[in-house]
C-alpha positions in Angstrom: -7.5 -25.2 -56.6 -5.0 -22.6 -55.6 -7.6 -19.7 -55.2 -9.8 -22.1 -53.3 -7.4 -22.3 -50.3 -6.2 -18.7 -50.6 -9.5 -17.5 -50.0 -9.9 -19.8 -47.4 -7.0 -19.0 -45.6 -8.4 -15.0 -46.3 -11.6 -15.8 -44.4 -9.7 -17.6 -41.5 -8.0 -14.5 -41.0 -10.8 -12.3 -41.1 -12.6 -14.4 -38.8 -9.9 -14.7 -36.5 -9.4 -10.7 -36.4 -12.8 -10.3 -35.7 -13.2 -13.2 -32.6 -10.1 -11.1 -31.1 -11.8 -7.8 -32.0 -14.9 -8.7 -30.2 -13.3 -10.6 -27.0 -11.1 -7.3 -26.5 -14.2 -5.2 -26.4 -15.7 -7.8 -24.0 -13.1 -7.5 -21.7 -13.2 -3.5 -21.8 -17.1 -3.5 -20.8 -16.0 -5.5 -18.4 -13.0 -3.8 -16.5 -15.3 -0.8 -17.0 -18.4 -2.2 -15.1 -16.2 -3.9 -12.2 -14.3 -1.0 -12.2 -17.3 1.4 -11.5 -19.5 -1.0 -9.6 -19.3 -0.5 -5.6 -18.1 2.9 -5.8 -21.1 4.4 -4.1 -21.1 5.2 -0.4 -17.6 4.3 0.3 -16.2 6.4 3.4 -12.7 7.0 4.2 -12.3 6.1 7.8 -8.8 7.9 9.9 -8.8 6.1 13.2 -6.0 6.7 16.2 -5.9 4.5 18.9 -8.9 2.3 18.1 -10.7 6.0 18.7 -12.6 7.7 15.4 -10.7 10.6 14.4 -12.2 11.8 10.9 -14.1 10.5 7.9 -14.4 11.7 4.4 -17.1 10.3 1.0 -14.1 8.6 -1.0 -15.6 10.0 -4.5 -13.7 10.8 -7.9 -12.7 14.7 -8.3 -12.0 15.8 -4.5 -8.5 16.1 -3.7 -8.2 16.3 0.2 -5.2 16.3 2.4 -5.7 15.1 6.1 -2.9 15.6 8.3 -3.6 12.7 11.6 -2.0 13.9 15.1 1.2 15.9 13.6 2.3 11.9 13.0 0.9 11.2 9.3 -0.7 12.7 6.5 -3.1 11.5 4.4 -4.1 11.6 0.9 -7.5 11.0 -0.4 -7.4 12.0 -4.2 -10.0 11.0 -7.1 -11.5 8.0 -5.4 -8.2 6.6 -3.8 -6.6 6.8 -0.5 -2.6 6.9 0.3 -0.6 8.0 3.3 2.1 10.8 2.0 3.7 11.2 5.3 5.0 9.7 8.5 6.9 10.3 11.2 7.7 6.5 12.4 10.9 4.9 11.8 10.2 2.2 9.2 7.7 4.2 7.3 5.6 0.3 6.3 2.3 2.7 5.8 3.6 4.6 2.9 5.0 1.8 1.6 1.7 0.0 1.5 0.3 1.5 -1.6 -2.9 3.5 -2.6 -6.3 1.9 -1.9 -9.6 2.2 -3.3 -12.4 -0.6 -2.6 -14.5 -1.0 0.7 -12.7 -3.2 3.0 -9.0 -1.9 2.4 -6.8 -0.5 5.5 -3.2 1.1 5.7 -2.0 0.7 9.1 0.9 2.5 10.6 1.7 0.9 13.8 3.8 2.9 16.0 1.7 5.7 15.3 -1.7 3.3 16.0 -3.4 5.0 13.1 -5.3 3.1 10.7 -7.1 4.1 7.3 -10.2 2.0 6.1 -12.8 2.6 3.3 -15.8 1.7 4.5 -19.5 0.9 2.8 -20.3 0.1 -0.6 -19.5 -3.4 -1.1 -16.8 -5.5 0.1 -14.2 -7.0 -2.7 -13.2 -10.0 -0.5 -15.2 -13.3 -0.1 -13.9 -13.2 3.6 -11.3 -12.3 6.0 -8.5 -15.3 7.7 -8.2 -14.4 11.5 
């Protein structure tokens, strides 16, 4: 009776390792797909004053370094985008992270320049006005 339950409780282990085994790989296919998915044709977009001022293909392995109107610099770097530098007095842009999928901006306001990525397809389900 006792080696009945022991290797019962030995199989519920096993089987419980291997549901965990096979939902973690699950999960890495998918990070990996959504992660990858989109990526083509996205376009960094520098604007100043409303007024186009430079684009660049946002795609993994280029490191460029775009300094906007002797105001900001900008960093696009392996398939993400950052502002490094700014001259404004609250410095909000740099603070606003690194961004990677179509539809993200950084803004920096006193110096009305704005960074979008552009093409590909959109992340969000819509936008609140």
């Amino acid at each position: 009776m006792i080696s009945v339950k022991r290797r019962q409780m030995k199989n519920d282990i096993i089987l419980g390792i291997g549901l965990l085994a096979t939902a973690l790989c699950l999960w890495l296919i998918m990070q990996l797909v959504m992660n990858n998915s989109g990526r083509e044709g996205l376009v960094v977009v520098i604007t100043i004053d409303g007024e186009e001022y430079v684009q660049y293909p946002l795609k993994s392995g280029s490191a460029i370094e775009v300094p906007v109107d002797g105001h900001n610099k900008v960093i696009i770097d392996d398939g993400v985008v950052w502002m490094e530098e700014a001259d404004c007095p609250d410095k909000l842009c740099m603070n606003q992270g690194k961004i990677s999928k179509a539809g993200q901006t950084i803004i920096c306001l006193p110096n009305k320049v704005m960074v979008t990525i552009k093409g590909g397809t959109a992340q969000y389900d819509g936008v609140a006005k």
